[in-house]
VEXGUTOR-288927 format. One line per 2 residues: number of its first residue (from 0); their letters; for each residue x, y, z of N, C-alpha, C. Coordinates in steps of 0.05 Angstrom, whole numbers, plus 5000, padded with zeros to 4 digits. Example, Ala and Ser with C-alpha at 12.3 -4.5 7.8 and 13.67 -1.06 7.14 Angstrom:
0	AS	5264 4886 5156 5246 4910 5156 5264 4934 5156 ~ 5257 4955 5142 5273 4979 5143 5258 5001 5157
This chain:
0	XX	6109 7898 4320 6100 7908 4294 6075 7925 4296 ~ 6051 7914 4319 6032 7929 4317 6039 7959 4333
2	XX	6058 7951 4351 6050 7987 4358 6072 8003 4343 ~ 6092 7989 4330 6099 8010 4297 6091 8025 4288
4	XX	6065 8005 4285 6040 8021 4256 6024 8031 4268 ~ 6020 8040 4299 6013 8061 4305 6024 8092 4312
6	XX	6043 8084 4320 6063 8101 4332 6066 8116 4295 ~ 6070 8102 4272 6074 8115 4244 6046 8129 4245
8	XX	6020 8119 4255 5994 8135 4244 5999 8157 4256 ~ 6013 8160 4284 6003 8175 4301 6025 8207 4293
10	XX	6046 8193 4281 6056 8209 4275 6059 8227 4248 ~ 6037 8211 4230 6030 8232 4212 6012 8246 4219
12	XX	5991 8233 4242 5975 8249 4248 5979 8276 4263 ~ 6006 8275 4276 6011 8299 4288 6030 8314 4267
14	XX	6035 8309 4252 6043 8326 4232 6025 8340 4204 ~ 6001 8319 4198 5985 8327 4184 5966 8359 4191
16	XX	5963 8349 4220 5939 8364 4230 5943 8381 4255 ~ 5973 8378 4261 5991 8399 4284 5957 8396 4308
18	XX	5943 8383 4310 5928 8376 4341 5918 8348 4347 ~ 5920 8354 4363 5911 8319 4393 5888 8328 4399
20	XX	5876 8353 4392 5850 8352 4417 5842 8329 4425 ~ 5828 8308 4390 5812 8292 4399 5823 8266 4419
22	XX	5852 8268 4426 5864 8246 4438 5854 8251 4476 ~ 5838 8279 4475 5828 8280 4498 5796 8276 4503
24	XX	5788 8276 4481 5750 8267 4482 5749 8249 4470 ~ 5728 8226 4486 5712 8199 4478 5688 8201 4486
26	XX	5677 8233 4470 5642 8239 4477 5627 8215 4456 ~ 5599 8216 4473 5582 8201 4451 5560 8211 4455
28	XX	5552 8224 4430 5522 8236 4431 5501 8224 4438 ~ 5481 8233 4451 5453 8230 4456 5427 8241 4457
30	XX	5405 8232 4443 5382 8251 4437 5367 8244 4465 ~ 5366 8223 4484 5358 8232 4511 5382 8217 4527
32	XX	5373 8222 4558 5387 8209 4569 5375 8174 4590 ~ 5388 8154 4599 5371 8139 4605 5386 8125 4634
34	XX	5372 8141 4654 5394 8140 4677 5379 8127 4700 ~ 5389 8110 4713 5379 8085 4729 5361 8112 4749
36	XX	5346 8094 4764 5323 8100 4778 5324 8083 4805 ~ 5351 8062 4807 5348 8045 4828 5351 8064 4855
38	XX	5369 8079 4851 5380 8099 4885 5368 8127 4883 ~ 5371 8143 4868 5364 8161 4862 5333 8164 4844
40	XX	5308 8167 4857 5290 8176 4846 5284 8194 4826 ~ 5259 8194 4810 5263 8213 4788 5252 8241 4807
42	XX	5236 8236 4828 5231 8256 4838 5250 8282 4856 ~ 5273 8264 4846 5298 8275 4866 5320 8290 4851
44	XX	5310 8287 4822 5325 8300 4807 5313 8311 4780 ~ 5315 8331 4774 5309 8343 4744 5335 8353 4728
46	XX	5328 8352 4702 5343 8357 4684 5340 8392 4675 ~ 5371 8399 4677 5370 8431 4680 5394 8427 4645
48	XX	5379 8455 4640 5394 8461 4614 5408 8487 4616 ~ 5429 8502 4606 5436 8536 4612 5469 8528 4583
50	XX	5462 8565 4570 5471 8560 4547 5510 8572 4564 ~ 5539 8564 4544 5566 8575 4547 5568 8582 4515
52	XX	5567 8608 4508 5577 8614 4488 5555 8602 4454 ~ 5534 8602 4473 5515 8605 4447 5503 8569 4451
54	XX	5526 8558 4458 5516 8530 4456 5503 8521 4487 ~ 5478 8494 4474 5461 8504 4506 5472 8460 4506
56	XX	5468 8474 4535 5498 8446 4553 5472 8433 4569 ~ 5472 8407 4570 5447 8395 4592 5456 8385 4614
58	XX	5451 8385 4633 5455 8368 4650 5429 8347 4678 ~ 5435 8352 4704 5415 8339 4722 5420 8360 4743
60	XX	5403 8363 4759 5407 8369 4788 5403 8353 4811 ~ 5414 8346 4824 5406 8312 4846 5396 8327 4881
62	XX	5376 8324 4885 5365 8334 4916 5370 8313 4934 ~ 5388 8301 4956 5374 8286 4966 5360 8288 4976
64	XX	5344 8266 5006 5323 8261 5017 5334 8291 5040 ~ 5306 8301 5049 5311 8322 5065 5334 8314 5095
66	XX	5316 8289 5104 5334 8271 5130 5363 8277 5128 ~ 5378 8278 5104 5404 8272 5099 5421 8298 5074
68	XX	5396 8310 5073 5412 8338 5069 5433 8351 5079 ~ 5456 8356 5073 5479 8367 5090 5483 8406 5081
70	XX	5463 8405 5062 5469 8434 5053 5485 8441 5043 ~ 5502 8421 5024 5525 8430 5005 5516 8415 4986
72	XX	5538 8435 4963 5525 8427 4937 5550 8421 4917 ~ 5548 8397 4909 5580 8391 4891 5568 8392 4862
74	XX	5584 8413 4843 5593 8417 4822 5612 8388 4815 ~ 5594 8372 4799 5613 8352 4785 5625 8352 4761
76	XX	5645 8354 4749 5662 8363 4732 5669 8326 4715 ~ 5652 8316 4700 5657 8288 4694 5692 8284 4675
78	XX	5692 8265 4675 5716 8253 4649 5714 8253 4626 ~ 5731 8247 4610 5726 8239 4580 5706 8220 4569
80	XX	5701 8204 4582 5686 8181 4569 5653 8188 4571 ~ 5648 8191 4543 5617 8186 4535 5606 8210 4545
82	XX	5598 8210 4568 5570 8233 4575 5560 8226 4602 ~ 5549 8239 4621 5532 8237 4643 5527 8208 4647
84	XX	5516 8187 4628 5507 8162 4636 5528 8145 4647 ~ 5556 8156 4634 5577 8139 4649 5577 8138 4684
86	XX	5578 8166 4686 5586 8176 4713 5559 8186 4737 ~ 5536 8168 4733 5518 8170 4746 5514 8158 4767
88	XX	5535 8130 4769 5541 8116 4790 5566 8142 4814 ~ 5570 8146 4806 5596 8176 4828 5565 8186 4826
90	XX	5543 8204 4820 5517 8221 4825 5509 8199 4860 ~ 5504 8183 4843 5499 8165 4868 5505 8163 4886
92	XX	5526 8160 4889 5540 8166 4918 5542 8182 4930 ~ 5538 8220 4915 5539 8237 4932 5513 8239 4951
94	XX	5485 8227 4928 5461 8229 4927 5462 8212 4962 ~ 5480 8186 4962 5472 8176 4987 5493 8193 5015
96	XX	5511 8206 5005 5530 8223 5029 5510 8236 5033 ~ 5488 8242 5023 5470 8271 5035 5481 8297 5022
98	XX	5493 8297 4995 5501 8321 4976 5478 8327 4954 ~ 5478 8351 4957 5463 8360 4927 5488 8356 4905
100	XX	5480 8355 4886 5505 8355 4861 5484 8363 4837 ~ 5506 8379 4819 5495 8378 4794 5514 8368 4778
102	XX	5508 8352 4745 5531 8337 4729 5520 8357 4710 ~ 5541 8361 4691 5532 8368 4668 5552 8355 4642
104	XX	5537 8355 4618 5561 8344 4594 5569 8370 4591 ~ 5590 8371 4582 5613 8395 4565 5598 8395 4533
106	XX	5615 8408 4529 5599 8415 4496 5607 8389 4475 ~ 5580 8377 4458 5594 8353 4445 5585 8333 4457
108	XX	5576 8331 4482 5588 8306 4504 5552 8305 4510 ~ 5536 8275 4511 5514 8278 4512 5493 8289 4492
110	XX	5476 8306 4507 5462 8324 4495 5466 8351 4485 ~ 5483 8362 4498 5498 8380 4499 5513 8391 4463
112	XX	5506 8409 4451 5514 8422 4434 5540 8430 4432 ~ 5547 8436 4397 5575 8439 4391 5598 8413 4399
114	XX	5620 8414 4388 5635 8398 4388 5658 8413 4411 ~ 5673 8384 4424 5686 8395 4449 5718 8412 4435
116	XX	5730 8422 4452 5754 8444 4454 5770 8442 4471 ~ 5791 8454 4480 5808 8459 4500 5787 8487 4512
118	XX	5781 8503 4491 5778 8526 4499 5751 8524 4508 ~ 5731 8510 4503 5708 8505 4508 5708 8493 4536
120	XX	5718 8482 4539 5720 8467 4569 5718 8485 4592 ~ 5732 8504 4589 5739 8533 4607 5710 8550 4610
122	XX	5699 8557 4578 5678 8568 4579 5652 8550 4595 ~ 5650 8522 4582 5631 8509 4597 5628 8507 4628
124	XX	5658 8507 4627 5659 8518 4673 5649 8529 4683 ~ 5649 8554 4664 5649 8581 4679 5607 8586 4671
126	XX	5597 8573 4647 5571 8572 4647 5567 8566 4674 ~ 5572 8528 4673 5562 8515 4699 5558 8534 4726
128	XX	5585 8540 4735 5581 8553 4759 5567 8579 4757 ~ 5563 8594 4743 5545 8611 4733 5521 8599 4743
130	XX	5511 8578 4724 5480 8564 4732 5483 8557 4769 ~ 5503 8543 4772 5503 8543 4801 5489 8568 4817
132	XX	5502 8595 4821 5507 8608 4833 5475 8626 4824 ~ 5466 8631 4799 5453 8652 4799 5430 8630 4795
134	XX	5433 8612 4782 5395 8598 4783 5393 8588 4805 ~ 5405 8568 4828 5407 8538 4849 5415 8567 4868
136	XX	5424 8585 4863 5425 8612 4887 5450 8590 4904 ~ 5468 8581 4901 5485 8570 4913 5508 8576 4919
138	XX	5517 8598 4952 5535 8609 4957 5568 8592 4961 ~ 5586 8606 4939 5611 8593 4948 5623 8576 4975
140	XX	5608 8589 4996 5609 8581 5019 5599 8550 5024 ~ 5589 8549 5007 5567 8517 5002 5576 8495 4982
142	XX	5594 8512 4967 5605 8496 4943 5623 8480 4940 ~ 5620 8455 4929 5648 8440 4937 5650 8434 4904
144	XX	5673 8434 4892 5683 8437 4863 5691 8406 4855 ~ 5684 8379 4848 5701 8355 4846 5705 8347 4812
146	XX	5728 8355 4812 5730 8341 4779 5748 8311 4784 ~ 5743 8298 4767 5745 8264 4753 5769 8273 4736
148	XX	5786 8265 4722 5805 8265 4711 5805 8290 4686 ~ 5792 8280 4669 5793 8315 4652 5778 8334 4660
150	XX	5765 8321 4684 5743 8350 4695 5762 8369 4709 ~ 5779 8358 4720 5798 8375 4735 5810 8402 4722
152	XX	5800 8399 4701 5814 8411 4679 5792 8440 4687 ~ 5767 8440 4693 5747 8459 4699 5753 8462 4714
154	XX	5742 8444 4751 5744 8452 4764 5766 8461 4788 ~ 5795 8454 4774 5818 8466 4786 5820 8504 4771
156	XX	5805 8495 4749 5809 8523 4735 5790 8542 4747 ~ 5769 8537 4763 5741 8550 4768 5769 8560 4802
158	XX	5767 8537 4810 5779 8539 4839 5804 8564 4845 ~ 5819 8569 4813 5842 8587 4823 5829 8608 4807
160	XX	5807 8614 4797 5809 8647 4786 5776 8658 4791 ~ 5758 8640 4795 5726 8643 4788 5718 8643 4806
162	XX	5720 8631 4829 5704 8628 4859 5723 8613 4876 ~ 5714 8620 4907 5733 8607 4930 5710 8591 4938
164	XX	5715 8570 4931 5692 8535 4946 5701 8535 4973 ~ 5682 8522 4976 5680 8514 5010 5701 8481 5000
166	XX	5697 8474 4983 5728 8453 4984 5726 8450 4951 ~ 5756 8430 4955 5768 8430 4924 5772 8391 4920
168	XX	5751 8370 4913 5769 8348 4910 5774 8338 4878 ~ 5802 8330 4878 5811 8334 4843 5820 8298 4856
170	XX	5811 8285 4832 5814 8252 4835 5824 8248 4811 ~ 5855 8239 4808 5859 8232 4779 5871 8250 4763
172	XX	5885 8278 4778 5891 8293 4753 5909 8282 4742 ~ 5909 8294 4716 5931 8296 4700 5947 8327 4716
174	XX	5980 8321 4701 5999 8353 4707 5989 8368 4679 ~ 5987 8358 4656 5975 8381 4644 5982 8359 4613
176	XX	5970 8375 4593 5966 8352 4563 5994 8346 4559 ~ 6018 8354 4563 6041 8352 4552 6047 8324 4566
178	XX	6046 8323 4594 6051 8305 4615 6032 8274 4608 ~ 6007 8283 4596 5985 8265 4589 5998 8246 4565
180	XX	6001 8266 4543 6017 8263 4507 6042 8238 4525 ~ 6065 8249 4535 6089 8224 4537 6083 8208 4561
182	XX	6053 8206 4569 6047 8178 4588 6040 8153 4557 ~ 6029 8170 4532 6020 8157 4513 6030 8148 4489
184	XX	6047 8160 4478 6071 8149 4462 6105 8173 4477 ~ 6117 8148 4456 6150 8146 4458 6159 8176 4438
186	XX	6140 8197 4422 6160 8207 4408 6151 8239 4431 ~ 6169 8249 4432 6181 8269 4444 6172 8292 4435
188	XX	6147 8306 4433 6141 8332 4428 6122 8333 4442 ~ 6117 8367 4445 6110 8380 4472 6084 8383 4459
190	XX	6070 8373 4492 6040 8377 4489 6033 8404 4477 ~ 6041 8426 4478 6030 8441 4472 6029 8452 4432
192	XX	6050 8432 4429 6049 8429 4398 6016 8421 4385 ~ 6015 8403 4400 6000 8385 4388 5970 8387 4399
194	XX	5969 8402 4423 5942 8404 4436 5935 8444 4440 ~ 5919 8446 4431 5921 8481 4435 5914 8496 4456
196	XX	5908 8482 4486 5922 8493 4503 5930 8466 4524 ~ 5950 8475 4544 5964 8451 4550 5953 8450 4571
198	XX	5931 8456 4580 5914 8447 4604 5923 8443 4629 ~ 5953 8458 4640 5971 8459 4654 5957 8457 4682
200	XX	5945 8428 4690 5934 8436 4706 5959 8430 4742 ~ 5976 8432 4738 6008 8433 4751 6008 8460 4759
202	XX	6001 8480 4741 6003 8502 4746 5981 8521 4760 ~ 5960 8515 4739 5936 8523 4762 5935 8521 4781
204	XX	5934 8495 4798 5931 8488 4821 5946 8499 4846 ~ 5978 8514 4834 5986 8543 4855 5969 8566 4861
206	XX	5945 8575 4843 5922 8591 4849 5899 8578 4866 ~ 5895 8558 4867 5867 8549 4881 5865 8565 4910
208	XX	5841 8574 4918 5834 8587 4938 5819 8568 4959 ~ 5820 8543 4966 5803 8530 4979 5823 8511 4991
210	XX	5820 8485 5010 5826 8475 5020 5826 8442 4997 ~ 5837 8428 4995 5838 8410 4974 5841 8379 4982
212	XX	5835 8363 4964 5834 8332 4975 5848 8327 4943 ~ 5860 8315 4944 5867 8293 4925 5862 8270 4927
214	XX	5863 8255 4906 5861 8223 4907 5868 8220 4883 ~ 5885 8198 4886 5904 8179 4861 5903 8148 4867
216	XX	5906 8146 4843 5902 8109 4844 5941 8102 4839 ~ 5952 8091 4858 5979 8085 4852 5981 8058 4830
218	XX	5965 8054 4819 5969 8032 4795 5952 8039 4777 ~ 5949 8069 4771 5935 8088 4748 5955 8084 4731
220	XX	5940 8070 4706 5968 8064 4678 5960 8080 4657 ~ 5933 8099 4661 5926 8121 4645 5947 8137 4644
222	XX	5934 8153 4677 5947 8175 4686 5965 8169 4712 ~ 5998 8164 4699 6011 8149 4723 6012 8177 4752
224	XX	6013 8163 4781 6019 8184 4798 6051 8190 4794 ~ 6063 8182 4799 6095 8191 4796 6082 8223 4788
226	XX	6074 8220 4756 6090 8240 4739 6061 8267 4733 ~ 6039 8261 4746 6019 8277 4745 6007 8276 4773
228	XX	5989 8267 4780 5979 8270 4816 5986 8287 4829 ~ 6019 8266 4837 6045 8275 4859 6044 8300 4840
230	XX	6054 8314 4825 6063 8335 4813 6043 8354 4819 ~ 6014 8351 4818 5989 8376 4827 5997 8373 4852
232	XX	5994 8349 4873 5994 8358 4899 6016 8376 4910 ~ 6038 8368 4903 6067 8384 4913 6058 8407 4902
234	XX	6042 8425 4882 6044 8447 4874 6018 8465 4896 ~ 6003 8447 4897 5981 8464 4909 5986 8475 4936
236	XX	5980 8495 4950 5975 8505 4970 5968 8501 4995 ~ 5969 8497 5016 5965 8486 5037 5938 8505 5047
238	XX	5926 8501 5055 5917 8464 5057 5913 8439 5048 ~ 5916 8431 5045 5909 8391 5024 5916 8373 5052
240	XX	5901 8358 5022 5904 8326 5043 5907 8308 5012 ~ 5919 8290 5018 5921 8272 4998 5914 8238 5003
242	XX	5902 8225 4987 5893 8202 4991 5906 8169 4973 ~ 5929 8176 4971 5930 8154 4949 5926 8131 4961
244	XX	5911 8113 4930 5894 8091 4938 5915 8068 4923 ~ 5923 8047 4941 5941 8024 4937 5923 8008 4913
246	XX	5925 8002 4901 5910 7986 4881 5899 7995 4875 ~ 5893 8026 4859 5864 8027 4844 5884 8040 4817
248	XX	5864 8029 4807 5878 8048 4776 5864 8071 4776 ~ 5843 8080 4745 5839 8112 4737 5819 8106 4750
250	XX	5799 8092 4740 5770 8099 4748 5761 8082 4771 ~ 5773 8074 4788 5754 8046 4809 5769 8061 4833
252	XX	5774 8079 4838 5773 8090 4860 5766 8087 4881 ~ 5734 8092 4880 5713 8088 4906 5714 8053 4913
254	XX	5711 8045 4886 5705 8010 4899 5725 7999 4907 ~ 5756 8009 4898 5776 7985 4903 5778 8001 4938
256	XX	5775 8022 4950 5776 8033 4968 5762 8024 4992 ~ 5737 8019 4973 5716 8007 4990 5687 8024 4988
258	XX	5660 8028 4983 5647 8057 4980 5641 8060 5006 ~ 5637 8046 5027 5632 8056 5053 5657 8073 5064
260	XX	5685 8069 5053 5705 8079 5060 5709 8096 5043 ~ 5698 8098 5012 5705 8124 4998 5681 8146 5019
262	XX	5664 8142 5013 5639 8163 5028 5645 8180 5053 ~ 5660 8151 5072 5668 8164 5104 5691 8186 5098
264	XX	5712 8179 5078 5737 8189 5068 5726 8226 5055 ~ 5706 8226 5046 5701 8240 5028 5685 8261 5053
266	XX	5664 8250 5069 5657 8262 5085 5659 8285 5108 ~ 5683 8260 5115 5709 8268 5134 5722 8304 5123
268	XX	5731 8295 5107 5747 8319 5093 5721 8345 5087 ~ 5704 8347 5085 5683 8364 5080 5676 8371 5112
270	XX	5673 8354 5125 5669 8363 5158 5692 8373 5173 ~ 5717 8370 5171 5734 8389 5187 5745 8405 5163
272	XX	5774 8426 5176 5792 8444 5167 5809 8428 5165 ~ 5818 8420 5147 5851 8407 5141 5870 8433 5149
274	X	5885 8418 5158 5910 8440 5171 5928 8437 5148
């Protein structure tokens, strides 16, 4: 009975209002941000701001310790949920691989201005790596692109048309909103009805110009592998490597993996040429 009376809301709702955007953002605003200090020092990171389309986007920049500098710099591309504070534990980790990284919220998301889009997402990319490249002076050659589940949505999009990274890791994609829409209900219309662009990220991923890592959680009940993952990896380009993780669902990745074994895993693939 209860998922009836949703499956009825859901379906006036896609008839009332012909869009889902919001079935892809769970931003939550913030007038600052309040981000642990246990691993990462405040001295190790500042907060960088740079405007996409009028609206000005916040994010961090993370230095690590000079000892453990590796001289790459990961573009982090976060998920749906909330804002930067969620995903500051993933900062952490790159902070201890010896990666520079910058996070930023999308528009909506955090501090960050205007409300989020399909179309906004694209633009906020193309800011970011912008800020990358012309303020942080940070050559493609240096750049490693990692999106989180809707981030992929940027940085598979940055990876096949905007710049060639020194690597590509996409953890969690989705194949694109249509594929997302019937992991989530039973009625049968195409993502692109309902979402205004279909975020095809199945298709992008035949453009990426870099060498690529995936990772999937094979007991992801978000975003199942069968029908999204498997579907980017088989499309993308060789080189890849792929990592599926036996027991992890969407987001526990690193820990059900292990983080000494996500880090070495992650490492690894940044230090040689995948054939």
């Amino acid at each position: 009975m209860k998922h009836s009376i949703i499956w009825m809301w859901l379906t006036i709702l896609l008839f009332s209002s012909c869009s889902l955007d919001s079935f892809l953002y769970n931003q939550q605003k913030l007038d600052h941000y309040e981000l642990s200090t246990a691993v990462i020092p405040e001295s190790n990171r500042r907060m960088i701001t740079f405007s996409a389309e009028g609206k000005a986007l916040y994010g961090f920049y993370v230095l690590p310790t000079d000892t453990l500098d590796l001289g790459l710099t990961v573009l982090y591309c976060h998920g749906n949920k909330r804002n930067i504070e969620e995903y500051w534990n993933r900062v952490e980790l790159f902070y201890q691989m010896g990666l520079r990284c910058l996070i930023f919220d999308y528009r909506g998301f955090g501090m960050s201005e205007g409300e989020p889009t399909a179309s906004g997402l694209y633009a906020d990319g193309r800011a970011a790596l912008h800020f990358v490249q012309d303020s942080l002076n940070v050559d493609s050659s240096r750049l490693v692109l990692y999106g989180f589940s809707l981030g992929n949505v940027i940085s598979i999009d940055l990876a096949a048309g905007s710049v060639h990274p020194y690597r590509l890791i996409a953890e969690a994609p989705f194949a694109s909103a249509e594929a997302l829409l019937h992991n989530s209900t039973p009625l049968d219309i195409p993502g692109s009805f309902v979402i205004d662009d279909n975020l095809n990220n199945a298709e992008r991923v035949r453009g990426i110009r870099a060498p690529l890592l995936l990772l999937h959680g094979d007991a992801d009940d978000f975003i199942p592998w069968p029908t999204n993952g498997r579907v980017v990896y088989e499309n993308a380009p060789q080189p890849k490597e792929l990592e599926l993780v036996h027991g992890a669902n969407h987001a526990d990745i690193p820990w059900v993996m292990g983080l000494e074994n996500y880090r070495n895993r992650i490492l690894h693939f940044l230090s040689h040429m995948p054939e």
